[in-house]
C-alpha positions as CSV (number, residue, x, y, z in Angstrom):
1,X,0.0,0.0,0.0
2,X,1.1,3.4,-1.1
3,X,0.4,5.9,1.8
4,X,2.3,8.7,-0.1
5,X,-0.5,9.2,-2.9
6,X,-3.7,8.1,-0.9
7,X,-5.9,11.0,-1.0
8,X,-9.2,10.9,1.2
9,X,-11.8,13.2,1.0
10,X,-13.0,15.2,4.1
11,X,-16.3,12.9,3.9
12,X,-14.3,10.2,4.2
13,X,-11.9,11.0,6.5
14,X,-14.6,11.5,9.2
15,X,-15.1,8.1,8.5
16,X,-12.2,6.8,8.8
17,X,-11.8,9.2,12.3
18,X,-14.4,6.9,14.2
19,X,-11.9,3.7,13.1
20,X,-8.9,5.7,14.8
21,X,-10.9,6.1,17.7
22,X,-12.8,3.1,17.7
23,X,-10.2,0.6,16.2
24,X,-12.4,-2.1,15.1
25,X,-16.4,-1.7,14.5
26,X,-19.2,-3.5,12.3
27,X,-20.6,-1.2,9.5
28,X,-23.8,-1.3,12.1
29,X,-21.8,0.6,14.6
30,X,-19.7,2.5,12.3
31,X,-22.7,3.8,10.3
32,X,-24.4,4.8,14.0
33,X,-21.5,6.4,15.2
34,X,-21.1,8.9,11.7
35,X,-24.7,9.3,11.7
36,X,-24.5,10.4,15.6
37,X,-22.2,13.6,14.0
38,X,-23.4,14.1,10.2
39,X,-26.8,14.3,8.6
40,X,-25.6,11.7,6.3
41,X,-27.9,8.7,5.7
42,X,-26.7,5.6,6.0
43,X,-26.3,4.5,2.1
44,X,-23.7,7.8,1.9
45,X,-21.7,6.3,4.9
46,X,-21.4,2.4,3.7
47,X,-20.6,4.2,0.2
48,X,-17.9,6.3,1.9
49,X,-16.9,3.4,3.5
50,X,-16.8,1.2,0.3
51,X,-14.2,3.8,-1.0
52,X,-11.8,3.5,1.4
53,X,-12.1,-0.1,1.2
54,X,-11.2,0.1,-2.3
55,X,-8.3,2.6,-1.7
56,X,-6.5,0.3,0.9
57,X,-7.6,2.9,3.5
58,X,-9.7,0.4,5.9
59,X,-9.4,-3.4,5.9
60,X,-12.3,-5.7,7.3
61,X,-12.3,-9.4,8.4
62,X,-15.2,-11.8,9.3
63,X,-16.5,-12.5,12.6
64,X,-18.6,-14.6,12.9
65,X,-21.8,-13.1,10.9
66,X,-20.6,-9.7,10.4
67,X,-18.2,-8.1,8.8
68,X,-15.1,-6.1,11.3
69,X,-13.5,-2.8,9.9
70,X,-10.3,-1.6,11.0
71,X,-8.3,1.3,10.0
72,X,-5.3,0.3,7.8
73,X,-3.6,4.2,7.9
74,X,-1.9,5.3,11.0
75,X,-3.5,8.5,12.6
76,X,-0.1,10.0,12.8
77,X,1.2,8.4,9.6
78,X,-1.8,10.3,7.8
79,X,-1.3,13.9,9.7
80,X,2.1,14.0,8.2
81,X,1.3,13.2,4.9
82,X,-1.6,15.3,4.9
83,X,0.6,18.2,6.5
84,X,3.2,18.0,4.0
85,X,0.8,17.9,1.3
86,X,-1.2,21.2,2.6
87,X,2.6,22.8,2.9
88,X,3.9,21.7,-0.2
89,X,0.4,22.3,-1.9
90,X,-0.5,26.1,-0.6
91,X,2.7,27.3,1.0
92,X,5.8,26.0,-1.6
93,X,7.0,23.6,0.8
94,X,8.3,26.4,2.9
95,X,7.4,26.0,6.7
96,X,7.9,29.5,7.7
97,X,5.4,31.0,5.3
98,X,2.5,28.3,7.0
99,X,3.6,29.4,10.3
100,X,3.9,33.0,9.4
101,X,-0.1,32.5,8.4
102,X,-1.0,31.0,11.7
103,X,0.3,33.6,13.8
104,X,-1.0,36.2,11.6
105,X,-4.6,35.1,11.6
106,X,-4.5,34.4,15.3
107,X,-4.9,30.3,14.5
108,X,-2.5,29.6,17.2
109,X,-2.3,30.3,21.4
110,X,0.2,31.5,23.2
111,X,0.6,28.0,24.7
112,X,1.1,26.8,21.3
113,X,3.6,29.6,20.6
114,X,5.8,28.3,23.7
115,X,5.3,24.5,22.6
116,X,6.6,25.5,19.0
117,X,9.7,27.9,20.4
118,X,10.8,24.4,22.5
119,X,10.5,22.4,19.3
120,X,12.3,24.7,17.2
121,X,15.4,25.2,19.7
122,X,16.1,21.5,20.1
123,X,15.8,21.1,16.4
124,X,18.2,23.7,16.0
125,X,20.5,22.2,18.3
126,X,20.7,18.8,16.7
């Protein structure tokens, strides 16, 4: 499986959200669970979740009579693809200019200020 060109959709990423936080669930449960936060009906979730299926996104296994999905991406493994893609794609790959925008447009805290300043001094120490 090719992580580096999988490209989800934001429908179906909040699909594939309820398997990163509920690792393994029936399409019964799944479906419930995306209904509990979407107006979607049921047919648009089991179709969302038919195309991850198909893009190697989510795997499933029988138990028993029903059908187990599990997420086949890594949470983190898919912020850091999706985070380079949104710097390469918007900002020319050039870090500075994303976090330039989030400070400008007050899209980060003070907390999260301090956070970044300690990440950026050990990396500039290695």
């Amino acid at each position: 499986m090719n992580h580096k060109k999988l490209s989800i959709s934001d429908s179906e990423l909040e699909v594939l959200r309820e398997l990163w936080e509920f690792p393994s669930l029936t399409a019964r449960q799944l479906t419930d669970k995306v209904m509990l936060r979407t107006d979607w009906s049921e047919p648009t979730v089991k179709t969302l979740l038919r195309r991850l299926l198909q893009k190697d996104a989510v795997g499933r296994s029988r138990e028993g009579k029903v059908f187990v999905y599990r997420a086949l991406v890594d949470k983190e493994e898919y912020r850091l693809l999706a985070g380079r893609t949104l710097l390469d794609r918007f900002f020319n790959g050039i870090a500075g200019d994303f976090l330039t925008c989030l400070v400008k447009n007050n899209s980060i805290s003070p907390e999260e200020i301090d956070e970044l300043k300690e990440l950026l001094d050990k990396a500039g120490k290695k």
